[in-house]
C-alpha positions as semicolon CSV with decimal commas, in nm:
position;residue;x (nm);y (nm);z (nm)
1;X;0,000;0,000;0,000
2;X;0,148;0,360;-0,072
3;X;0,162;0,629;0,165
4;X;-0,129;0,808;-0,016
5;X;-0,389;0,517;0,022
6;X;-0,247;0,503;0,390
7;X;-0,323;0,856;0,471
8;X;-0,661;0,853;0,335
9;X;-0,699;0,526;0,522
10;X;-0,641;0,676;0,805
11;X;-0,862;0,970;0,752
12;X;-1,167;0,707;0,684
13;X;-1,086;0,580;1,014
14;X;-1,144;0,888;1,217
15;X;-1,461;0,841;1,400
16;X;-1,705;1,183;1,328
17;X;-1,902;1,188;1,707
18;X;-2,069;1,408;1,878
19;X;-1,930;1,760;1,929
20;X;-1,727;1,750;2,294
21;X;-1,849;1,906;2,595
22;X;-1,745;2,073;2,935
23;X;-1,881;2,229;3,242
24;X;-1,748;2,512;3,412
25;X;-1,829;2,678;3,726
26;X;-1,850;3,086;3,798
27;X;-1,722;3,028;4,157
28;X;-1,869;3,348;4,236
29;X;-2,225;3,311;4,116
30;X;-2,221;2,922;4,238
31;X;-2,356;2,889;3,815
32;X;-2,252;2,598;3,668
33;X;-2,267;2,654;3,286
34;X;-2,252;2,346;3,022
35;X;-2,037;2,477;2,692
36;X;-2,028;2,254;2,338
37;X;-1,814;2,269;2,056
38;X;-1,941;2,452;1,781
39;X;-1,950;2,431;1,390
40;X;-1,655;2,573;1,233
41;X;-1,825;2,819;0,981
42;X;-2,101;2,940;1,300
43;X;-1,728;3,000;1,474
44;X;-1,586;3,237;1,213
45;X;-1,897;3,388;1,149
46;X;-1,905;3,514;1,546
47;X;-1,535;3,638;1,477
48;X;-1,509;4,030;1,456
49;X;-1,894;4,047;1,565
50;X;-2,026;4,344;1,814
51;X;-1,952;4,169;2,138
52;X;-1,816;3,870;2,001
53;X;-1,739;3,702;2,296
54;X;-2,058;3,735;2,466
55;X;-2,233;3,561;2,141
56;X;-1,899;3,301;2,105
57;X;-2,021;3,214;2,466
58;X;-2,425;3,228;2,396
59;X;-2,352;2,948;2,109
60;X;-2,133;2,776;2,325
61;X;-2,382;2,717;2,590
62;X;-2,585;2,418;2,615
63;X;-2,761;2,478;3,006
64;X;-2,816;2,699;3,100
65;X;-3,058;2,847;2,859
66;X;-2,921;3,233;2,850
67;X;-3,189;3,250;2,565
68;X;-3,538;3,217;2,757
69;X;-3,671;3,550;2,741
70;X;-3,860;3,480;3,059
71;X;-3,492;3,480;3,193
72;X;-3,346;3,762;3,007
73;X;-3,663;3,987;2,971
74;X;-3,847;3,900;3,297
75;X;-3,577;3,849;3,553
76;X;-3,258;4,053;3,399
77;X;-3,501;4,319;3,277
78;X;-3,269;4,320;2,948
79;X;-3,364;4,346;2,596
80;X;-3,153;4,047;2,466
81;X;-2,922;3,758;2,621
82;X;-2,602;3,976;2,559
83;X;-2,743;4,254;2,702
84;X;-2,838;4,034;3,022
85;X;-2,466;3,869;3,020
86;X;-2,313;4,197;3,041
87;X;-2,515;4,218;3,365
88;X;-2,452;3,907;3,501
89;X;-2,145;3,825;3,462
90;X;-1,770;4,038;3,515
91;X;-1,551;4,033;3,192
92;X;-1,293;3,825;3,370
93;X;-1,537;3,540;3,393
94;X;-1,682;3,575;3,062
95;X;-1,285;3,622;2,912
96;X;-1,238;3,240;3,116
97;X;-1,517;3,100;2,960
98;X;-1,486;3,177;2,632
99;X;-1,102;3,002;2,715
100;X;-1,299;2,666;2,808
101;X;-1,513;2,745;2,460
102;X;-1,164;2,778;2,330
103;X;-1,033;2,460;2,430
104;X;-1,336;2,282;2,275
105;X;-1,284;2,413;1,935
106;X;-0,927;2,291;1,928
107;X;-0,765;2,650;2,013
108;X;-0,585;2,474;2,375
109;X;-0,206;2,448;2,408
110;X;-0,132;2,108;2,291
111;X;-0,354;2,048;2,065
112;X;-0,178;2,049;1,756
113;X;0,215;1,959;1,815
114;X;0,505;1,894;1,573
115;X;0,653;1,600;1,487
116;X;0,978;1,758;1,348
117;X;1,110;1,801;1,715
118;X;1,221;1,545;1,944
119;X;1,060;1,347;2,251
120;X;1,247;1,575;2,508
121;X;1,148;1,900;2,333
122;X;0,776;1,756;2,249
123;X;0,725;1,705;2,671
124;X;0,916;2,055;2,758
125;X;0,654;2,189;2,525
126;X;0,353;2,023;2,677
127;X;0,466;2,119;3,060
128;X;0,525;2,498;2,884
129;X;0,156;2,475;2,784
130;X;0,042;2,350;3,118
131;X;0,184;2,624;3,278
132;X;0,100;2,882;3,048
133;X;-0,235;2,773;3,034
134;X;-0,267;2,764;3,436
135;X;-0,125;3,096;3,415
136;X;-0,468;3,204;3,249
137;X;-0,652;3,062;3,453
């Protein structure tokens, strides 16, 4: 078998699932909020957006629903979700959320690595990205 029948091959064998999930908790607010991985075209769509990571994080969120205008209208007293985000939560939580959004969509240290470097260099690199990445957070 040639390397181009391999490759594809292996590309045939990559299961397509479901899109991955998280939860994360606003410590402050005692919220726990589910976030999903979105489609790649409603992703760059978002990009450059007015308030772009309030909506990033509205189409990330699977529970709960920041959507119900009994919720937003009723309660908040907002005219839409964004609006009623703004009020709820401070822009260092929403910035740390829209890192856990990050992560799902494949933008986390790690999760594309070269294989042009050696073992030694690939696990200095991983640790660097730990670190850096518990720096954020």
């Amino acid at each position: 078998m040639n390397k181009t029948k391999s490759v594809v091959r292996s590309l045939l064998d990559i299961p397509v699932g479901e899109p991955e999930t998280a939860v994360a908790r606003v410590t402050r607010l005692g919220l726990d909020i589910e976030l999903k991985e979105i489609p790649y075209n409603k992703l760059t769509a978002l990009r450059g957006t007015e308030d772009a990571n309030l909506n990033y994080l509205l189409a990330s969120t699977v529970e709960p629903n920041f959507r119900d205008a009994h919720w937003y209208r009723e309660h908040m007293g907002c005219p839409t979700p964004v609006d009623a985000l703004k009020k709820l939560l401070r822009p260092g939580e929403v910035r740390a959320l829209v890192r856990r959004c990050d992560a799902l969509n494949g933008y986390a240290p790690g999760a594309v690595i070269s294989l042009e470097t050696g073992e030694d260099d690939l696990q200095a690199a991983a640790v660097g990205a730990a670190l850096e990445d518990l720096e954020k957070n």
